[in-house]
FIZA-450918 format. One record per residue (C-alpha): residue number from 1; z, x, y. Coordinates in steps of 0.05 Angstrom, whole numbers. Each point is the difference from the previous one (the first is absolute). Example, Ala and Ser with C-alpha at 12.3 -4.5 7.8 and 13.67 -1.06 7.14 Angstrom:
BEGIN
1, 156, 246, -90
2, -13, 27, 69
//
This chain:
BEGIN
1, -279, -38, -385
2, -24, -69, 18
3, 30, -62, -34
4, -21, -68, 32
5, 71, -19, 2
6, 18, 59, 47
7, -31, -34, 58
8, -53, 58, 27
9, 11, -6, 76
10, -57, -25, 36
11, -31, 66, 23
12, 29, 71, -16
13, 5, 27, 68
14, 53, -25, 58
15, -4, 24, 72
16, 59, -10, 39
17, -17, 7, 85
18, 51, 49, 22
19, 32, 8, 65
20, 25, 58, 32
21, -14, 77, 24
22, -5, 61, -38
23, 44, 47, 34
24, -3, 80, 1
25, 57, 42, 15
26, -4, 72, 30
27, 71, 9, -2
28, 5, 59, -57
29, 63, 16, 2
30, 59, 2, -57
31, 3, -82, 10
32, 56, -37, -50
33, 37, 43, -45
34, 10, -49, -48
35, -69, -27, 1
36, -20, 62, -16
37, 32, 18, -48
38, -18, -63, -42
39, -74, 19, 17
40, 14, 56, -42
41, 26, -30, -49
42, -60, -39, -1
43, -43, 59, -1
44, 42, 22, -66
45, 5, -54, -40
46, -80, -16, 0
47, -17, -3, -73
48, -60, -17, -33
49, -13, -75, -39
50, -38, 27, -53
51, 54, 46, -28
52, 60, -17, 15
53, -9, -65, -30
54, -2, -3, -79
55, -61, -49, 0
56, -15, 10, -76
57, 57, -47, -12
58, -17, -60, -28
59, 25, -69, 27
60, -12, -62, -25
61, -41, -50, 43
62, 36, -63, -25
63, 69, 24, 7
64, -16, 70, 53
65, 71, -4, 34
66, 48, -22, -60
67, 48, -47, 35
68, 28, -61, -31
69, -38, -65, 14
70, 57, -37, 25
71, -17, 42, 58
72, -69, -37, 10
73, 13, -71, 44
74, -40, -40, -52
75, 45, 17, -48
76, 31, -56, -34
77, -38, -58, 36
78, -41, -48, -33
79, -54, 46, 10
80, 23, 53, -35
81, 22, -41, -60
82, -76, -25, -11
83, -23, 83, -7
84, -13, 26, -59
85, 12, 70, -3
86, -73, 27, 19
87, 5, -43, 63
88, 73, 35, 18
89, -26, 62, -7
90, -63, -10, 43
91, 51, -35, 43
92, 41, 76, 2
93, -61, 33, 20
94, -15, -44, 54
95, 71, 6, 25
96, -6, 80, -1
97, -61, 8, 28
98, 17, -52, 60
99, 71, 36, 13
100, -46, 72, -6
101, -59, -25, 38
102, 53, -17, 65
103, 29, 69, -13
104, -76, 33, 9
105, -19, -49, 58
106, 70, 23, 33
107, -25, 72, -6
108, -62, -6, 31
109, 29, -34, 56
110, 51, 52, 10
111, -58, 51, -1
112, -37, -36, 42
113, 80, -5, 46
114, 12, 65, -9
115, -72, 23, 31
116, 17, -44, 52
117, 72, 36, 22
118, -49, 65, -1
119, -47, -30, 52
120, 55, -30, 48
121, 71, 29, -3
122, 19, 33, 63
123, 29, 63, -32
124, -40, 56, -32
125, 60, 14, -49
126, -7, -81, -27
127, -76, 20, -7
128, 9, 55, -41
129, 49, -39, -50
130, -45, -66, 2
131, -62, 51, -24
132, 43, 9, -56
133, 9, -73, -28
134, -69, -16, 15
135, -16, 57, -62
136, 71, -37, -32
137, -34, -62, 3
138, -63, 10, -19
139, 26, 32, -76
140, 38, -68, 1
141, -60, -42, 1
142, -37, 49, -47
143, 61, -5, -51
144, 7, -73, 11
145, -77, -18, -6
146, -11, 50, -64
147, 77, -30, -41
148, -36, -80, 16
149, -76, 30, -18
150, 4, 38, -65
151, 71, -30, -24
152, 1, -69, 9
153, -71, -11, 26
154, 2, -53, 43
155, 18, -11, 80
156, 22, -49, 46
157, -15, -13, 74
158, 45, 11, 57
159, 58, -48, 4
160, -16, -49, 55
161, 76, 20, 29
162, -13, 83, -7
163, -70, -16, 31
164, 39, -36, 67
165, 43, 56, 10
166, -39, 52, 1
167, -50, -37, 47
168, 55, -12, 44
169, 20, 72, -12
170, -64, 31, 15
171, -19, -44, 59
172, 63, 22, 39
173, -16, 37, 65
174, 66, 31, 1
175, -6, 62, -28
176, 70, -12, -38
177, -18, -46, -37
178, -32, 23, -57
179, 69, 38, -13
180, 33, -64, 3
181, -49, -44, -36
182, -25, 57, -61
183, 61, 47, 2
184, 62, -45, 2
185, -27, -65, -29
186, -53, 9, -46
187, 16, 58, -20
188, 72, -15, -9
189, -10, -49, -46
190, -44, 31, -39
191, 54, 54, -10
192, 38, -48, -23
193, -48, -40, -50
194, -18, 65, -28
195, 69, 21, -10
196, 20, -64, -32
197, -61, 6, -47
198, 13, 74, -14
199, 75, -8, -17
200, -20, -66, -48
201, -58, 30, -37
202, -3, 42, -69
203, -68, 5, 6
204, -16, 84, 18
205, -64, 3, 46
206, 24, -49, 37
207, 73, 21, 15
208, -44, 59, 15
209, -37, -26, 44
210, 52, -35, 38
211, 51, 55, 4
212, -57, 48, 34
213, -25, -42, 51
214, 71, -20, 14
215, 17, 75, 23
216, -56, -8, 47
217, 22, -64, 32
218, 68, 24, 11
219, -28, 54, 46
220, -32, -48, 40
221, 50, -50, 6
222, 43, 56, 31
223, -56, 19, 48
224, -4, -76, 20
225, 70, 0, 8
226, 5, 65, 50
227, -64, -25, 50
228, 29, -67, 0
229, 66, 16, 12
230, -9, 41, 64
231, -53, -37, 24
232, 38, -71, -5
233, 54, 26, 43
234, -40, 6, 58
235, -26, -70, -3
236, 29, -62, 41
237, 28, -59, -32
238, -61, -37, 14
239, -46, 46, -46
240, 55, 18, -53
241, -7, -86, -10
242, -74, 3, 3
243, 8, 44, -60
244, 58, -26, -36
245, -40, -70, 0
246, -57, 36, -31
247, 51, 28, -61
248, 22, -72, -3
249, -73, -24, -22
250, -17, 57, -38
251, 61, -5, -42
252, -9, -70, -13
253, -83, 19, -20
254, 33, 52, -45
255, 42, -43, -38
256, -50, -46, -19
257, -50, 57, -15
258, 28, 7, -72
259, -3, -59, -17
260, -56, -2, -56
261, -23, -76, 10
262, -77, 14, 2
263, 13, 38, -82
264, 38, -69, -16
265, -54, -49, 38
266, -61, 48, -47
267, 38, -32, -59
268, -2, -69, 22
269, 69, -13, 35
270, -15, -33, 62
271, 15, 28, 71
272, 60, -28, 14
273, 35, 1, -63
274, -17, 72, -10
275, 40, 9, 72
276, 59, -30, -29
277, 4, 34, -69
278, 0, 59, 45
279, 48, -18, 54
280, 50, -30, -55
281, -8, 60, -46
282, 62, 36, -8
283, -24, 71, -12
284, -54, -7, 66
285, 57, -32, 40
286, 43, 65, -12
287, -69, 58, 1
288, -13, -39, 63
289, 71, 9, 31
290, -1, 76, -29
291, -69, 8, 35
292, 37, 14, 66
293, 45, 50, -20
294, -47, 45, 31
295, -17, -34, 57
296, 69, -31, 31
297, 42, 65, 6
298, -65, 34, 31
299, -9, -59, 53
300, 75, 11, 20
301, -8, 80, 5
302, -55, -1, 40
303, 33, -55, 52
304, -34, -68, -14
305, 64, -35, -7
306, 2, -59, 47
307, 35, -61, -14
308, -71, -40, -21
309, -17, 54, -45
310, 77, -2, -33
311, -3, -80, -8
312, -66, 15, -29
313, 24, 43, -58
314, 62, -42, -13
315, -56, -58, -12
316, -32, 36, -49
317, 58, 29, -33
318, 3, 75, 12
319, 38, 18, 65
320, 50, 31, -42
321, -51, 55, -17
322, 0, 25, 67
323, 52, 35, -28
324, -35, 39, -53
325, -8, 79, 7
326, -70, 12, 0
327, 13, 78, -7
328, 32, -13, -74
329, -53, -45, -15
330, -65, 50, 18
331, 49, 53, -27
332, -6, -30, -61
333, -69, -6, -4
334, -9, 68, 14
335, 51, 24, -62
336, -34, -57, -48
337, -74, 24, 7
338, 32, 70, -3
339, 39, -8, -66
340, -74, -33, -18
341, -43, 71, 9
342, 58, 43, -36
343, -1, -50, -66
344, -70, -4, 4
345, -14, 81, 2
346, 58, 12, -40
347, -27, -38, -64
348, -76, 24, 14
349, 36, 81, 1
350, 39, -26, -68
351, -70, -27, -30
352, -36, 73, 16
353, 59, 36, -29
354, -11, -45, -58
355, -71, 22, -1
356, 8, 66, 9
357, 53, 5, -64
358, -48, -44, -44
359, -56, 46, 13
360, 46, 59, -21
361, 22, -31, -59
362, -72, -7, -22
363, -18, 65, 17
364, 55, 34, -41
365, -17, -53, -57
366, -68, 18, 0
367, 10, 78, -10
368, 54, -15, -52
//
């Protein structure tokens, strides 16, 4: 999967010193009701990567996600112009594989997060759910690593913004923290990249792919959303700050995370032009803004809502989202991926049926 212009990064392992005790609970008893419960949902809505997923589909490496390239921040600059067409499709692969390559580095980290909440929550009943997006997690990396292997064959390092988050992320003591850093902000926006991506493309193993993991992530925004919630309102106003300045950061590291400049800088457009085709780009400017319609309303229901962290967001454009029902939204995704498994099975029953009724035919030709 190399290509020089991916920028291999420097050595293929990272270790990240982490802080903090593991913690053991001997408290068995009935714990959270509603933590429970979404552990088993988590228990029931395992599935496997290999099947589920209708890999024999073909997708093409220049064009693997089928949106329009006035989507792409180098479109119409002088750039652009000078492509022929080879170039703009290499240029399409790059983009995909960058935007997918975030998406798998963003899964491992979660993982790696979600591991993490196992080792240090408090409560046996958040240990028992986090066991469950570990497994989650890990079938996200696999699907993510195996779509940018075998279908567009070539991958991108870490974002240097992704990368600084979940250092800061893992290095917390606090054993809240990976909640707050993996389950509300990176994994919030990732809901909502994947959602925007899912909704915009005609292309099937992808919407697929997209629409699956999706029904995953929705669980586990929920389970950030409960530990959170009753945990923050035990916390002084100092500490609520504390972490309300970390969202502030992180928020800003994930809006420049999608960026794409080091795709643009591999085709020659230097550093600081590429930043301003992408800050000025009117599709980015709004995916950006749409990137926290996961993440504002789930800040506000969990209690991070200090005045800071409100001036923050009406800086950047999306306090208004605080607003948004994340219930509708994950209800959604659950109904979409859904609707996606009945179509699916529904024309593969149609097909054998076909079969079946051919192989009659023949049969009763034959002994005519």
């Amino acid at each position: 999967m190399h290509d020089p212009r991916a920028n291999a990064p420097e050595s293929p392992d990272w270790q990240v010193p982490a802080a903090g005790a593991a913690r053991l609970s001997w408290e068995y008893d009935a714990g959270r009701d509603r933590l429970l419960a979404l552990y088993q949902k988590g228990k029931d809505k395992q599935w496997d990567a290999v099947t589920r997923i209708d890999w024999e589909l073909e997708v093409d490496p220049y064009d693997p996600i089928g949106t329009p390239d006035e989507v792409l921040a180098i479109h119409g600059s002088r750039h652009w112009d000078r492509m022929d067409e080879r170039n703009r499709a290499d240029f399409r692969r790059h983009a995909a594989s960058w935007q997918f390559s975030q998406f798998l580095h963003g899964e491992q980290g979660a993982m790696v997060c979600a591991a993490r909440i196992v080792e240090s929550a408090p409560d046996l009943d958040a240990k028992f759910y986090s066991a469950t997006q570990t497994m989650d997690e890990a079938r996200h990396a696999e699907i993510y690593s195996r779509f940018l292997r075998e279908k567009i064959g070539l991958l991108y390092p870490v974002n240097d913004s992704l990368r600084e988050l979940l250092g800061d992320t893992l290095r917390d003591s606090r054993w809240d923290m990976p909640y707050l850093g993996m389950q509300v902000l990176i994994e919030g926006l990732a809901l909502a990249a994947f959602g925007l991506i899912r909704d915009l493309t005609d292309k099937p193993l992808p919407r697929q792919i997209l629409a699956y993991v999706m029904q995953d992530e929705a669980r586990h925004v929920a389970f950030g959303r409960m530990a959170l919630r009753d945990y923050y309102k035990e916390l002084g106003d100092a500490e609520l700050r504390e972490r309300e300045e970390f969202v502030i950061e992180g928020c800003h590291l994930m809006r420049d995370r999608l960026r794409g400049v080091e795709v643009m800088e591999n085709f020659g457009v230097p550093r600081k032009e590429a930043r301003e085709l992408s800050e000025h780009s009117e599709y980015l400017r709004m995916f950006r803004k749409l990137l926290f319609s996961r993440i504002v309303p789930c800040v506000k229901d969990i209690g991070l809502w200090g005045e800071r962290l409100q001036k923050a967001y009406i800086d950047m454009g999306v306090f208004e989202m605080g607003d948004s029902s994340l219930d509708l939204l994950m209800t959604r995704d659950e109904e979409i991926a859904e609707r996606l498994d009945r179509e699916r099975f529904a024309a593969e029953e149609s097909a054998r049926v076909a079969e079946v009724a051919a192989v009659i035919e023949d049969g009763a030709a034959a002994e005519a």
